[in-house]
KOLVOSE-735794 format. One record per residue (C-alpha): residue number from 0; residue in one letter; x, y, z. Coordinates in steps of 0.05 Angstrom, whole numbers. Layout:
<rs>
num NUM; residu a; xx X; yy Y; zz Z
...
</rs>
This chain:
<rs>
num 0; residu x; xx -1781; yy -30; zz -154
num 1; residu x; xx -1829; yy -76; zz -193
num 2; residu x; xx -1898; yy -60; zz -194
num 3; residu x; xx -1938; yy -118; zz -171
num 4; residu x; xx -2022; yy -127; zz -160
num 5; residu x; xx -2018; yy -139; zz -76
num 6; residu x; xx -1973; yy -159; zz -31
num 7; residu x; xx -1992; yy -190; zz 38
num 8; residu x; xx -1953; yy -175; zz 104
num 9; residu x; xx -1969; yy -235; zz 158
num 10; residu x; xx -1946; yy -258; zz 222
num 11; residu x; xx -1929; yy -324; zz 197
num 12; residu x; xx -1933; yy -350; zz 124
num 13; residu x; xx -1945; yy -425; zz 124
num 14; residu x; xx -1926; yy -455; zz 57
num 15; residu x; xx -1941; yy -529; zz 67
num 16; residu x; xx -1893; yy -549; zz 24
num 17; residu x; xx -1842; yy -565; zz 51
num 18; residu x; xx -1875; yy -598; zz 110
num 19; residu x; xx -1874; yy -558; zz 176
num 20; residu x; xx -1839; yy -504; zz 158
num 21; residu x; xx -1857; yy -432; zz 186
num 22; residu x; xx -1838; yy -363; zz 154
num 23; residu x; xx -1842; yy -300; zz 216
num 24; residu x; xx -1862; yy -236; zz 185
num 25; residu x; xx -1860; yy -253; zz 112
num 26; residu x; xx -1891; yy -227; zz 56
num 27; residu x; xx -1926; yy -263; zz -3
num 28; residu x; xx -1924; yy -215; zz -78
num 29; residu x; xx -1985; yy -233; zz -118
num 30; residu x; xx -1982; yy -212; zz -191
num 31; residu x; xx -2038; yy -228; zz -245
num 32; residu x; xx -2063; yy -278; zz -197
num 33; residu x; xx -2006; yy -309; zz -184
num 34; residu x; xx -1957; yy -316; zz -126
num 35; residu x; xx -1895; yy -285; zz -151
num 36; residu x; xx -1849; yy -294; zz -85
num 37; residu x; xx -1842; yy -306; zz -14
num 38; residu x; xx -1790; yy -271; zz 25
num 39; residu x; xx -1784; yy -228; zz 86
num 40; residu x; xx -1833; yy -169; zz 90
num 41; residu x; xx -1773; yy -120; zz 93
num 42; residu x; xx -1737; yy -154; zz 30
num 43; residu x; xx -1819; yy -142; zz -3
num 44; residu x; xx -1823; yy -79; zz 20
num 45; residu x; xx -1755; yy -59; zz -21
num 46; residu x; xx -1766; yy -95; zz -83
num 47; residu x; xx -1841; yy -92; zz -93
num 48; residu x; xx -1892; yy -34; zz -104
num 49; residu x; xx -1961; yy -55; zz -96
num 50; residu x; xx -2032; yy -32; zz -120
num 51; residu x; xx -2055; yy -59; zz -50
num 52; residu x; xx -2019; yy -77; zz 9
num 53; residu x; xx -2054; yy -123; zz 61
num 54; residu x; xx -2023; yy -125; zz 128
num 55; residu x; xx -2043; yy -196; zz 172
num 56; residu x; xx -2008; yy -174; zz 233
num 57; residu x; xx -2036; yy -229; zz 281
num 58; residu x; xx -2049; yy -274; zz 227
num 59; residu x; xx -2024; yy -338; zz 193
num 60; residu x; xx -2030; yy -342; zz 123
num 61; residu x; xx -2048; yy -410; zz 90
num 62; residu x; xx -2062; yy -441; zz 29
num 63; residu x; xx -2137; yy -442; zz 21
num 64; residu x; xx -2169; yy -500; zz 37
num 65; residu x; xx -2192; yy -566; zz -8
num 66; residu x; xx -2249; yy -601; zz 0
num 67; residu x; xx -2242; yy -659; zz -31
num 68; residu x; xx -2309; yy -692; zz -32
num 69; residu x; xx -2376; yy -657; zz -23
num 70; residu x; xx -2452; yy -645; zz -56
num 71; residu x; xx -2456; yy -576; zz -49
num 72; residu x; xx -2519; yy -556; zz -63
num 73; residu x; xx -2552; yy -608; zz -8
num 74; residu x; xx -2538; yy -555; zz 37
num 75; residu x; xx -2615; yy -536; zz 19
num 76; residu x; xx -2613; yy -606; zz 64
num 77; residu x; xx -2578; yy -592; zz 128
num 78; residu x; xx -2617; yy -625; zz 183
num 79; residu x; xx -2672; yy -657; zz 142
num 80; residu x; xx -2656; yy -728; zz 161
num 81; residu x; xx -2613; yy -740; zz 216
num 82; residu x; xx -2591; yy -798; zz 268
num 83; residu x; xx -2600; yy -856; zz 217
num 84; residu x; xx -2558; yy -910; zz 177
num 85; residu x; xx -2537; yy -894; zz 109
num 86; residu x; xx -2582; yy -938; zz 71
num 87; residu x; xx -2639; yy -912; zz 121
num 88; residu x; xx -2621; yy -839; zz 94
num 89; residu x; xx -2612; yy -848; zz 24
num 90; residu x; xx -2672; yy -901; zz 11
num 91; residu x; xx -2721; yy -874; zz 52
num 92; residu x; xx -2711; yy -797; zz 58
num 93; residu x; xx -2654; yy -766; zz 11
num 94; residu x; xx -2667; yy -800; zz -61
num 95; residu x; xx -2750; yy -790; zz -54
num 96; residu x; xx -2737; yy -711; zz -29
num 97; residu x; xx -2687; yy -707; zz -84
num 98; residu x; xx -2742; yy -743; zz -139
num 99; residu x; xx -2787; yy -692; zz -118
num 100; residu x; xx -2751; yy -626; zz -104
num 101; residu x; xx -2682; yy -623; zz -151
num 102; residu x; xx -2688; yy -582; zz -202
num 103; residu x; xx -2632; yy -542; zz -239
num 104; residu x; xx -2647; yy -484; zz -194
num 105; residu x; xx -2646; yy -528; zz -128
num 106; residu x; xx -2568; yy -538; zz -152
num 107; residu x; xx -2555; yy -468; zz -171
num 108; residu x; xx -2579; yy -439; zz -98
num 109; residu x; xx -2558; yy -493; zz -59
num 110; residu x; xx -2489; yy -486; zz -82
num 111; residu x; xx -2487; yy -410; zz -76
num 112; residu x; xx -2506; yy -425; zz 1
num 113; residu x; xx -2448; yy -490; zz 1
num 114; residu x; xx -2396; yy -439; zz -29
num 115; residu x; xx -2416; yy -378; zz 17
num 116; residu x; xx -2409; yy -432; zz 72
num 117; residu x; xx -2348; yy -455; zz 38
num 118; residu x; xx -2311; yy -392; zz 27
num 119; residu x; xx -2323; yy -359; zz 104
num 120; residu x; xx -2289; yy -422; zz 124
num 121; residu x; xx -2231; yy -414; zz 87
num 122; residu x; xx -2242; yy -464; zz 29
num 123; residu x; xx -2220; yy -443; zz -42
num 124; residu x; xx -2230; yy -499; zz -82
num 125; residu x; xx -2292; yy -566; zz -66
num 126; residu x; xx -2293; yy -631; zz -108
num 127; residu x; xx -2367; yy -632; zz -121
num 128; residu x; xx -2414; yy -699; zz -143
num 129; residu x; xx -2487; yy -677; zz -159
num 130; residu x; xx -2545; yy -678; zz -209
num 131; residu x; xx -2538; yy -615; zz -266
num 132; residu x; xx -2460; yy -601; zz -250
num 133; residu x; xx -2469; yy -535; zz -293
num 134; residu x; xx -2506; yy -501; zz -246
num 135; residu x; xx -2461; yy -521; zz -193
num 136; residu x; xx -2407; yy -491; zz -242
num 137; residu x; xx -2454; yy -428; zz -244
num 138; residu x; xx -2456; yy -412; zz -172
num 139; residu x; xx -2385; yy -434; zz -157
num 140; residu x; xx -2364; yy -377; zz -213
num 141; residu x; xx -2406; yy -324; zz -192
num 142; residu x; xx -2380; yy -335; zz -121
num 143; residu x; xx -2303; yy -332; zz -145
num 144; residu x; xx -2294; yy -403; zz -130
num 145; residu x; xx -2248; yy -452; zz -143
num 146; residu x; xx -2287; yy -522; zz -172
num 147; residu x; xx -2279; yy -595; zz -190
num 148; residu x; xx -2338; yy -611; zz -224
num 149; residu x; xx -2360; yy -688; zz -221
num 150; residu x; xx -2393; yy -707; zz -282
num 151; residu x; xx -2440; yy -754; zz -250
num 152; residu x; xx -2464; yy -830; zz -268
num 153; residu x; xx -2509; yy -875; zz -247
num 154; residu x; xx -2553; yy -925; zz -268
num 155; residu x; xx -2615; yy -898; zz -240
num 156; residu x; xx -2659; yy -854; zz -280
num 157; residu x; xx -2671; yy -790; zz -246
num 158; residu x; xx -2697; yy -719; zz -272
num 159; residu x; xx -2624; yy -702; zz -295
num 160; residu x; xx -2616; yy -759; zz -345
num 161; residu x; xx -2652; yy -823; zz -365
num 162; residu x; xx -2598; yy -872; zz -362
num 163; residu x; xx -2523; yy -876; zz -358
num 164; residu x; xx -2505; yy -860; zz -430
num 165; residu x; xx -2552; yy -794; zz -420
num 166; residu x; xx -2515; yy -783; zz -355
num 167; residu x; xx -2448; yy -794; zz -395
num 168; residu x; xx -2456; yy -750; zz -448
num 169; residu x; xx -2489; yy -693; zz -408
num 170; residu x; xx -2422; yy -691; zz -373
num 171; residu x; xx -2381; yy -697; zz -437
num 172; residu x; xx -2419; yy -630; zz -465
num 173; residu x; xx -2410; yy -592; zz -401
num 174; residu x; xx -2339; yy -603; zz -395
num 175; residu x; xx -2326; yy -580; zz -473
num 176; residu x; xx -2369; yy -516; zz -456
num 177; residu x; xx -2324; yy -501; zz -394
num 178; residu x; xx -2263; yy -533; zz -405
num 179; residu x; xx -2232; yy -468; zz -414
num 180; residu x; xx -2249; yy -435; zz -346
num 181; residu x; xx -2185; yy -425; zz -312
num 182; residu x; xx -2226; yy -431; zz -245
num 183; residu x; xx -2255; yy -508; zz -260
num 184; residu x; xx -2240; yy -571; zz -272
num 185; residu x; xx -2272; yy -637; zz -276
num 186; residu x; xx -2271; yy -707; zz -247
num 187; residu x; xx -2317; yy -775; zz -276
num 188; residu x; xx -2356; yy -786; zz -219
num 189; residu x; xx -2397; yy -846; zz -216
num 190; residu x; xx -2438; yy -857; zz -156
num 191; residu x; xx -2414; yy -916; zz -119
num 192; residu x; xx -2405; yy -988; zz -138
num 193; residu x; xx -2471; yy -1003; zz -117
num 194; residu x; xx -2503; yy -959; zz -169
num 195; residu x; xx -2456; yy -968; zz -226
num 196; residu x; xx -2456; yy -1027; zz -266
num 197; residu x; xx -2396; yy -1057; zz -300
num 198; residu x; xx -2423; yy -1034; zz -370
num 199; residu x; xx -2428; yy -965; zz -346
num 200; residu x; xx -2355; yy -973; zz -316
num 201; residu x; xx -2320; yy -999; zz -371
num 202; residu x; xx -2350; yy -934; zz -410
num 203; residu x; xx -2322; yy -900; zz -354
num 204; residu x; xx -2254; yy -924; zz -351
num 205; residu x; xx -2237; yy -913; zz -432
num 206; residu x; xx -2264; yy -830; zz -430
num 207; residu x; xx -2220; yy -823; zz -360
num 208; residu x; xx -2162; yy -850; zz -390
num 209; residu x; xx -2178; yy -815; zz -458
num 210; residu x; xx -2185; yy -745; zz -420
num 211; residu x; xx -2140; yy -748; zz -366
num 212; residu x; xx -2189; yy -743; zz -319
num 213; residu x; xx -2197; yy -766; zz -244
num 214; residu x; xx -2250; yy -819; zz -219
num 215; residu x; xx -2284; yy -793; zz -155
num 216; residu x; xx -2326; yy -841; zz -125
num 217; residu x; xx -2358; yy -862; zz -64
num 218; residu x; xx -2318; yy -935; zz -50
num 219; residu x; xx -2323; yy -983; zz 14
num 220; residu x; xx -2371; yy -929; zz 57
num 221; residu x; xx -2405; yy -987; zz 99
num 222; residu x; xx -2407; yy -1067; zz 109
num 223; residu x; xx -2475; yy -1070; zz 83
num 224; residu x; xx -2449; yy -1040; zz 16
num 225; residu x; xx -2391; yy -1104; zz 14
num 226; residu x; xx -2435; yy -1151; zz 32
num 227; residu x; xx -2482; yy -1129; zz -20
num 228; residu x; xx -2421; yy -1137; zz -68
num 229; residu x; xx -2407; yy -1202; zz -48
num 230; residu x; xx -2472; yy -1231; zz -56
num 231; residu x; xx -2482; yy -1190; zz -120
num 232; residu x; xx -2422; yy -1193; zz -154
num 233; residu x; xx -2381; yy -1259; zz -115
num 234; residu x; xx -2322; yy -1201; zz -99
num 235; residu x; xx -2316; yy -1151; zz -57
num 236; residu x; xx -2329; yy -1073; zz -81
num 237; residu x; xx -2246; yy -1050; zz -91
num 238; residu x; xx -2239; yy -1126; zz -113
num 239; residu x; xx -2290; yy -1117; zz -174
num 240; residu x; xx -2270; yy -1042; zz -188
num 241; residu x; xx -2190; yy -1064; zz -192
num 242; residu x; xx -2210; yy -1122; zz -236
num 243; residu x; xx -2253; yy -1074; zz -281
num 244; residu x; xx -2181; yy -1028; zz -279
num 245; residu x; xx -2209; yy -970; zz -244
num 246; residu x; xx -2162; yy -978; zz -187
num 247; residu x; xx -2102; yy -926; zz -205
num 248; residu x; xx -2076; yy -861; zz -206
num 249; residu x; xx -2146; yy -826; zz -222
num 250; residu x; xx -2184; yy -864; zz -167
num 251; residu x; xx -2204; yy -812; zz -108
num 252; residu x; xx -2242; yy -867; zz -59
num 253; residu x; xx -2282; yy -828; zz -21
num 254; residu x; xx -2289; yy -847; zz 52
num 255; residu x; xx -2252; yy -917; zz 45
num 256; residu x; xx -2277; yy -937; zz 114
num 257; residu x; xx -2280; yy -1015; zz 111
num 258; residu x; xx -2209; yy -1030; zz 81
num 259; residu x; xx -2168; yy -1088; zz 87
num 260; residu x; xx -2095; yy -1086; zz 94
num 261; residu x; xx -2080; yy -1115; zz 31
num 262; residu x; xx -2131; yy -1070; zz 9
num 263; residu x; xx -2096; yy -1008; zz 27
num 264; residu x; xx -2033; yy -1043; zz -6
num 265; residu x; xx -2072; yy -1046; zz -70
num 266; residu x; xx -2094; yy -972; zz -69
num 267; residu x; xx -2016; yy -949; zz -51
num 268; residu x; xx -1992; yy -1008; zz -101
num 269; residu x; xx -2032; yy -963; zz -168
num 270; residu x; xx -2021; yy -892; zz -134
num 271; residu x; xx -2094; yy -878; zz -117
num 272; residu x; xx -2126; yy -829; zz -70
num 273; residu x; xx -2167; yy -822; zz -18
num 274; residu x; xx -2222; yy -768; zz 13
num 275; residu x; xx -2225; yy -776; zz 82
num 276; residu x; xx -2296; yy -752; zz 114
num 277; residu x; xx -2285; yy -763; zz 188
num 278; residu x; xx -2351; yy -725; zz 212
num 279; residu x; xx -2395; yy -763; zz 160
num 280; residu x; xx -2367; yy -824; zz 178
num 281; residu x; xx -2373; yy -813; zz 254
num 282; residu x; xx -2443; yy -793; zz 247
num 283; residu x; xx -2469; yy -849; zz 195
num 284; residu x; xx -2439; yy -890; zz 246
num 285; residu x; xx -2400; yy -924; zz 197
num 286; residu x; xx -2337; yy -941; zz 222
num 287; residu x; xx -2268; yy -915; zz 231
num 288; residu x; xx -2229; yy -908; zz 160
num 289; residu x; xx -2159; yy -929; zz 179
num 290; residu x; xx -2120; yy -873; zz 158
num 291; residu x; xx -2053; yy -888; zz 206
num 292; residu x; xx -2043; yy -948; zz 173
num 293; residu x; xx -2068; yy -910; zz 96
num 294; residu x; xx -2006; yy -854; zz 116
num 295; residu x; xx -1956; yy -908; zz 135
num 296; residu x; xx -1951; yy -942; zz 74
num 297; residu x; xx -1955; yy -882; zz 34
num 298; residu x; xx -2028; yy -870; zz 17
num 299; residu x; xx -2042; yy -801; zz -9
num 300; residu x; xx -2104; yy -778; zz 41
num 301; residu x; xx -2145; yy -717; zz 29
num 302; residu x; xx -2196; yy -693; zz 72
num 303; residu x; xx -2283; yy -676; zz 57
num 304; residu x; xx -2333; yy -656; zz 87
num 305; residu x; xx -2385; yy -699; zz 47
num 306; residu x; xx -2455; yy -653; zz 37
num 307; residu x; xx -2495; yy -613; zz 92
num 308; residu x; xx -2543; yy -665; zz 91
num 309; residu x; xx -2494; yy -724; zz 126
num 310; residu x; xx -2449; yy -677; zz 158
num 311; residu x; xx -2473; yy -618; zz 173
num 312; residu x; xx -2424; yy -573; zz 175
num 313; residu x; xx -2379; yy -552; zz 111
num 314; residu x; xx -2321; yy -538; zz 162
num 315; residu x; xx -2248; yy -573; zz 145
num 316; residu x; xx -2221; yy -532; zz 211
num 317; residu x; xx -2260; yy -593; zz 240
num 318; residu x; xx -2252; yy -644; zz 186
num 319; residu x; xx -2178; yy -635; zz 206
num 320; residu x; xx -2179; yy -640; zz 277
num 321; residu x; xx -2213; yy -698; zz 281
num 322; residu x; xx -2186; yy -735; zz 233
num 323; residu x; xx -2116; yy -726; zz 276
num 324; residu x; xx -2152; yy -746; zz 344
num 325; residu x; xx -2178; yy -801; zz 312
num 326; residu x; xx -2117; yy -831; zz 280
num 327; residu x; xx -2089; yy -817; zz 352
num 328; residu x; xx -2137; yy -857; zz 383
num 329; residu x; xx -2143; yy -908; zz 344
num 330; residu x; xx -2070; yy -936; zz 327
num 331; residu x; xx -2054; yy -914; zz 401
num 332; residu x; xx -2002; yy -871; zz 387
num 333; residu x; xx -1996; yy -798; zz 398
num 334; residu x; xx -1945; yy -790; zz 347
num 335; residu x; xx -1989; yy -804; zz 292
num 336; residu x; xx -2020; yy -758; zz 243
num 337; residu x; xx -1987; yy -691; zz 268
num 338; residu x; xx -2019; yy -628; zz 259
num 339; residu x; xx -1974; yy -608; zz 199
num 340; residu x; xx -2001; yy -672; zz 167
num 341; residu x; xx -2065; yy -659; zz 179
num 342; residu x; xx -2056; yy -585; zz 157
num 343; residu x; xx -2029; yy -614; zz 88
num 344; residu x; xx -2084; yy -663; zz 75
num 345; residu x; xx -2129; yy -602; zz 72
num 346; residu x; xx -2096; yy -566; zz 23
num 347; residu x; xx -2032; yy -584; zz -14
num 348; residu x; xx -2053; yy -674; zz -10
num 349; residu x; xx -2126; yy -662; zz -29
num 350; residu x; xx -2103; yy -616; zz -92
num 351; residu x; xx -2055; yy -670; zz -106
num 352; residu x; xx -2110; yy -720; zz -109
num 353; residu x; xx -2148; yy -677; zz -163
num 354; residu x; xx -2090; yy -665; zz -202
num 355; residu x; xx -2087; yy -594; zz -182
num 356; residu x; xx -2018; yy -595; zz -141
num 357; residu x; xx -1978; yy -559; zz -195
num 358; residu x; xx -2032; yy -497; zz -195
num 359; residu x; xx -2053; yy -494; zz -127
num 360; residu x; xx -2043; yy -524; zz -49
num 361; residu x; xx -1981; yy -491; zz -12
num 362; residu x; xx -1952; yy -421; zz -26
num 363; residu x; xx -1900; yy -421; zz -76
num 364; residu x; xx -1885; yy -386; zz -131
num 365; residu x; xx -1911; yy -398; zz -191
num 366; residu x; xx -1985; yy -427; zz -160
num 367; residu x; xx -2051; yy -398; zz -168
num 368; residu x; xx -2052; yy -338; zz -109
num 369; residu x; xx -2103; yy -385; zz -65
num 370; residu x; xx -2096; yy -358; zz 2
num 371; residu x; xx -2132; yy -363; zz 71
num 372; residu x; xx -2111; yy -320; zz 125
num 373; residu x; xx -2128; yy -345; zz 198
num 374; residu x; xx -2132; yy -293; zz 261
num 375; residu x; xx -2086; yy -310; zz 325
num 376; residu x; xx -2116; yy -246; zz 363
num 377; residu x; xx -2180; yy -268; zz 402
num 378; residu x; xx -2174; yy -292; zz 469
num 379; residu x; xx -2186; yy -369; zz 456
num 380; residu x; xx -2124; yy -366; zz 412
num 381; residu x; xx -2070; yy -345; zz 459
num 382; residu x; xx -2026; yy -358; zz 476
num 383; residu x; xx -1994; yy -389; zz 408
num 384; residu x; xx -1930; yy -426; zz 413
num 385; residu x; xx -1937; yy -466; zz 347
num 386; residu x; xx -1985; yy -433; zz 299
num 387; residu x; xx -1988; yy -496; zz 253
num 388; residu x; xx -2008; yy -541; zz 323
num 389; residu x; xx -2052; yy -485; zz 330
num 390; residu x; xx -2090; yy -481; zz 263
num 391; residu x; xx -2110; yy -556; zz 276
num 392; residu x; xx -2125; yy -569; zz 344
num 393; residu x; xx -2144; yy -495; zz 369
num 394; residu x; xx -2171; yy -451; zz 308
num 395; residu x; xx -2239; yy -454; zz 280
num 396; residu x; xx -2271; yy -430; zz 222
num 397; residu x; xx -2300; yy -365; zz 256
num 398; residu x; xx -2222; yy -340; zz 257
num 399; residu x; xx -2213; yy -337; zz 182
num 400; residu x; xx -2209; yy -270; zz 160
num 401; residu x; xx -2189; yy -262; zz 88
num 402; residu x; xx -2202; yy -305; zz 35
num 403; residu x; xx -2172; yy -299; zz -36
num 404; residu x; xx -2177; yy -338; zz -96
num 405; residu x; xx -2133; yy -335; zz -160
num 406; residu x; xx -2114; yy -270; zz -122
num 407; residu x; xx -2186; yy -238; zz -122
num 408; residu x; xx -2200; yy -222; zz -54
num 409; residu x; xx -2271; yy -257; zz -37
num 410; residu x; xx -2281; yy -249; zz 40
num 411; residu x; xx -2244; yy -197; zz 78
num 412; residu x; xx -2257; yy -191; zz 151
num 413; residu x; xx -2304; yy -247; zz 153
num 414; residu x; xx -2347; yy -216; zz 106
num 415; residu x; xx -2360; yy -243; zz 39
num 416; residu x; xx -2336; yy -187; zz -6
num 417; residu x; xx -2388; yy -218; zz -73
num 418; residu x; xx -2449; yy -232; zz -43
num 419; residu x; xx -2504; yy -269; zz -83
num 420; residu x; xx -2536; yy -225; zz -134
num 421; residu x; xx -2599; yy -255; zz -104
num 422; residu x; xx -2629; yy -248; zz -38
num 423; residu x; xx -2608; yy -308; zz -12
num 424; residu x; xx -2627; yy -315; zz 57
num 425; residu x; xx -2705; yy -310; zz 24
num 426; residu x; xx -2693; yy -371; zz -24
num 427; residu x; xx -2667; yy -408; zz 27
num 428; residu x; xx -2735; yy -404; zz 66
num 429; residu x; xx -2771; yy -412; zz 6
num 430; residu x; xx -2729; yy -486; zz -10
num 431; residu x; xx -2743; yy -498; zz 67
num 432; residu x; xx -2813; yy -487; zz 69
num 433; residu x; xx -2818; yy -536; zz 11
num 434; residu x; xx -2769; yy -585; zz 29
num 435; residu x; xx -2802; yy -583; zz 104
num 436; residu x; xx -2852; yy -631; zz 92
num 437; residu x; xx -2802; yy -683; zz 76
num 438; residu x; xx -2787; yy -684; zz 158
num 439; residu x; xx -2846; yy -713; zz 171
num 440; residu x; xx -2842; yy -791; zz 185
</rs>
């Protein structure tokens, strides 16, 4: 028998890849953080000897869960500004709380809370855009977690950096400091075409190309943003962006709402991405992104949960039902975006979009041991005649049980097994009592 680190007996493994498929009583063998195998828990049982055995008897066992766009640490935000337009939100309430209340710690405890949020909820790995990234790579390794780190820019001077050069080469230093942390990677990540001027883009373009690096960026979120564009620039936003040549395999368009047809051709045409944020986009009222027609012609779609602030919930258990009830609804077809589709844009198609496919996003062998296991045994789950129907359209977050990353087990019966150093719960009332008088109109 070989001697292995853990090996994990569930109901049901559910590898992703390939598509739909659904192991009974299998067994996954995890080895120096790595999945080593999946085969039937009696072959496992023979061949393996484990340092810990986990048995998931009423469980299905996932991949864990990618959040491809967020700000994690505005979950110090949730609820300050709600029931308004974008522009309303940002201008008026978000960027003069942020001018007077980020700080380096603001990021550092507001993403511990995002990735305690995060990880109860089965998510392994966000996609993060924020001011000071490194403490967002702080919290995100003390809490075990998996993290693209956007290495933001903007042309707006803030307390981070004074300009987009500053911005620039902040990011540039952090990612050579960390660039060898097996649990992070990195994405450019200017703002939005709104905020980023073709200077700062072109700058932008050469260092992604130079370091192989993915462009996250909010693109197309609203009308008012296009017909800014037009006005501004005589083009619309993915018009000026593909003539600048950042429309290609590193784009990740984040939210992609008010697309075109031949617009969607252009994205599929130069193999970019996109993060769907269904919630956000619901509740900024901004329009329905048309992911049906995005799938069809072979768009790879990932899903986010954008921040606390515009959501408010870090939850892709809901990020993924909706997004399949809405792409129902709106091409008028059942048939469209079935739960195993919707089960794979939230893990294996959202790692793809980051460039993380090889390491992480189904259960094979060979991938990073990033594993949620979901609970079938509470009365609202049964009965269960298709446990991948059921992860989508009947389980929520509150029936994730076990969480591991890179193997490490970091929740285990709903509990977060590496709590915060800190007292958490009492800095977030401290950031609340401060951030409280930004509520009042």
């Amino acid at each position: 028998m070989q001697a292995i680190d853990l090996l994990i007996d569930a109901r049901w493994v559910i590898p992703v890849s390939p598509a739909g498929r659904v192991l009974e009583h299998h067994s996954v063998a995890v080895h120096d953080g790595r999945i080593l195998a999946v085969l039937p828990a009696a072959e496992a049982h023979a061949a393996y000897l484990a340092a810990e055995r986990v048995a998931l008897p009423d469980h299905a066992l996932i991949p864990g869960l990618v959040n491809l766009h967020t700000h994690a640490s505005m979950a110090l935000m949730r609820g300050l500004a709600d029931d308004m337009t974008l522009m309303h939100w940002l201008q008026d309430r978000i960027w003069p709380a942020e001018a007077k209340h980020v700080t380096p710690q603001f990021v550092y405890d507001g993403t511990l809370l995002a990735c305690a949020e995060m990880l109860r909820g089965g998510i392994t790995c966000f996609n993060d855009m924020y001011f000071y990234p490194g403490e967002a790579a702080r919290a995100a390794l003390d809490m075990g977690m998996r993290a693209a780190l956007g290495l933001i820019a903007i042309d707006l001077p803030t307390a981070y950096a004074s300009d987009a050069e500053d911005y620039i080469a902040k990011g540039l230093a952090l990612r050579d400091s960390l660039r060898e942390q097996p649990l992070l990677s990195f994405c450019m990540a200017p703002h939005a075409p709104y905020t980023v001027s073709d200077k700062t883009f072109s700058r932008l373009i050469t260092l992604a190309e130079e370091l192989d690096l993915p462009m996250h960026m909010h693109v197309h979120e609203t009308q008012e943003e296009i017909g800014r564009s037009i006005a501004q620039h005589g083009m619309r936003p993915l018009d000026r962006l593909h003539r600048l040549g950042l429309v290609g395999p590193n784009l990740i368009a984040v939210h992609a709402i008010q697309l075109t047809a031949e617009e969607i051709a252009l994205l599929v045409q130069n193999g970019s991405s996109v993060a769907h944020c269904p919630s956000s986009n619901l509740k900024f009222a901004n329009g329905f992104a048309p992911v049906a027609r995005m799938l069809a012609q072979g768009l790879n779609v990932g899903l986010g949960t954008d921040g606390s602030a515009s959501n408010n919930r870090l939850d892709l258990f809901q990020e993924m039902r909706l997004a399949a009830l809405l792409a129902k609804a709106l091409s008028g077809d059942a048939h469209t975006l079935p739960a195993q589709r919707a089960l794979s844009m939230a893990t294996l198609d959202g790692a793809r979009a980051l460039r993380l496919d090889h390491a992480i996003g189904s259960v094979e062998p060979g991938k990073f041991a990033d594993l949620t296991a979901v609970e079938f045994n509470a009365p609202d789950m049964l009965p269960c005649y298709d446990p991948i129907s059921h992860l989508v359209y009947v389980a929520g977050r509150e029936n994730v049980s076990h969480v591991w990353v890179a193997g490490r087990l970091l929740v285990e019966r709903r509990e977060l097994r590496n709590r915060p150093k800190n007292d958490l719960e009492n800095l977030i009332v401290l950031w609340q009592n401060r951030l409280s008088t930004e509520t009042r109109v």
